[in-house]
C-alpha positions as CSV (number, residue, x, y, z in Angstrom):
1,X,-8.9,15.8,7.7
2,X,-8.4,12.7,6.0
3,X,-11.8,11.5,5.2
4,X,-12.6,15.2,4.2
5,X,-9.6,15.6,1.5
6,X,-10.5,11.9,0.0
7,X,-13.9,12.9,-0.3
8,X,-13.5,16.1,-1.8
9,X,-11.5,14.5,-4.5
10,X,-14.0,11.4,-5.1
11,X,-16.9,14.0,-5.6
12,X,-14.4,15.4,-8.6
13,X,-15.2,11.6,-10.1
14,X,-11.6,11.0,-10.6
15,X,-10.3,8.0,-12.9
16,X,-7.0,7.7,-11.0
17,X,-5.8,9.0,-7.3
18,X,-2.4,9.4,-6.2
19,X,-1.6,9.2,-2.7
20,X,1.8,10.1,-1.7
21,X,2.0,8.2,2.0
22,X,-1.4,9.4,2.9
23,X,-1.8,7.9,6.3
24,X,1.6,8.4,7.6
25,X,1.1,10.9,10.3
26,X,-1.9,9.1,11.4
27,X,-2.3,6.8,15.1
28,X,-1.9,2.9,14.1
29,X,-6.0,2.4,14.8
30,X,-7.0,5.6,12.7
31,X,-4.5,4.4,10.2
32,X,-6.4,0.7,9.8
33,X,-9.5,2.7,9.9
34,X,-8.2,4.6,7.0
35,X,-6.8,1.8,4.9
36,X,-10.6,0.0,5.8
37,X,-12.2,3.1,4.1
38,X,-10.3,3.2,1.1
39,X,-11.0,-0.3,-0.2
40,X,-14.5,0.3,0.7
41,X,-14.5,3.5,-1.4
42,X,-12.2,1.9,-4.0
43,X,-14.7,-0.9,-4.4
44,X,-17.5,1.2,-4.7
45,X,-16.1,4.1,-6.9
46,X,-13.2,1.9,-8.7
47,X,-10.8,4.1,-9.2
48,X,-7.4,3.5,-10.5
49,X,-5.0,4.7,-7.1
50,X,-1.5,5.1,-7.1
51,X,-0.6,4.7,-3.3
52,X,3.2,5.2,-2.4
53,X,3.8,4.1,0.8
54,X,6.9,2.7,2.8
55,X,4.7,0.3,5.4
56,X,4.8,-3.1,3.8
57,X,1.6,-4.4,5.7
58,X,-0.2,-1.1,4.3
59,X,0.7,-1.8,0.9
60,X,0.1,-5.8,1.6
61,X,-3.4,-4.5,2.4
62,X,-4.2,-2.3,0.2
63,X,-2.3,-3.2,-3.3
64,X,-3.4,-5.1,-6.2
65,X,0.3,-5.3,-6.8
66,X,3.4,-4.0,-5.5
67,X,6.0,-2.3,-7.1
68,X,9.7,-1.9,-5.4
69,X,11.7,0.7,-6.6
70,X,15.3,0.8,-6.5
71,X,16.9,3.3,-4.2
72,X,19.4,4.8,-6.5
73,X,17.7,5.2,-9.1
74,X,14.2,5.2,-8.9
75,X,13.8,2.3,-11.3
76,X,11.2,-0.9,-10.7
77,X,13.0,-3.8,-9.2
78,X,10.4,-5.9,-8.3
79,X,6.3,-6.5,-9.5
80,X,4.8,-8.6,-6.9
81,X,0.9,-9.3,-7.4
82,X,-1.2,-9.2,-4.1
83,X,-3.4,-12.7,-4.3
84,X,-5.9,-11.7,-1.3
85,X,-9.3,-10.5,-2.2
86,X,-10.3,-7.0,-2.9
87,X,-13.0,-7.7,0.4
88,X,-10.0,-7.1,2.9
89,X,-10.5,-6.7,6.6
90,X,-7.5,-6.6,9.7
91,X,-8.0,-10.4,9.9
92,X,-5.6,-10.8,6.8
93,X,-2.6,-9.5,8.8
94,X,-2.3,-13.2,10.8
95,X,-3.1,-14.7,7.6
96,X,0.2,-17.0,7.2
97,X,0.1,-16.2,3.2
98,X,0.5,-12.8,4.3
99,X,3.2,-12.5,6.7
100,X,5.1,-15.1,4.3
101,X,4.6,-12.3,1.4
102,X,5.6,-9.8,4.0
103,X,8.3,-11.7,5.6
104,X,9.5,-12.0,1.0
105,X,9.3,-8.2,0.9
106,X,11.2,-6.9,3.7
107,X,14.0,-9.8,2.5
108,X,13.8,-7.8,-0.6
109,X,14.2,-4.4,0.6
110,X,16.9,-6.1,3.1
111,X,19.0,-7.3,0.6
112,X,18.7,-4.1,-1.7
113,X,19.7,-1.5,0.9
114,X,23.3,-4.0,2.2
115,X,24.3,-3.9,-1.5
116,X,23.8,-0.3,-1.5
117,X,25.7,0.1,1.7
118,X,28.2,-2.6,0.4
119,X,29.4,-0.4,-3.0
């Protein structure tokens, strides 16, 4: 179902796709085949996408940058530009760069939710 709905809306020749958590409901193999297919299809159709997701490696994966919101208030806490390759494959999640960055961003979202249970 997946596949079908993003291709439905890449024959539309979009500029930008949002994708609200996308691949949440979705097995942890279908999911990494699903995150493989969209950078293939970004690459080839280079769309802008908007993916909102709350897996870290997902967004490590398939971001050109992340963005972390604040919980509150829905305002941008953090930029954090993603310095892998657009050609991505599953072989990135033991890269050490990566599980530094994702080790960084679960600090972040660590510390933000205690001072939120802290006020």
């Amino acid at each position: 179902q997946q596949r079908v709905s993003i291709a439905r809306v890449l024959i539309m020749e979009p500029k930008m796709l949002l994708m609200d958590e996308p691949f949440a409901s979705l097995d942890a193999l279908t999911r990494l085949s699903m995150q493989q297919l969209l950078l293939k299809l970004s690459t080839e159709h280079n769309p802008a996408i908007f993916f909102i997701t709350h897996d870290v490696e997902e967004a490590l994966m398939l971001a050109d940058r992340i963005y972390i919101m604040s919980s509150c208030q829905s305002r941008l806490q953090h930029e954090i530009r993603v310095p892998f390759p657009k050609t991505r494959s599953i072989s990135l999640i033991g890269n050490p760069r990566f599980l530094e960055m994702k080790s960084d961003i679960l600090r972040l979202l660590f510390d933000q939710k205690l001072k939120k249970l802290l006020r």
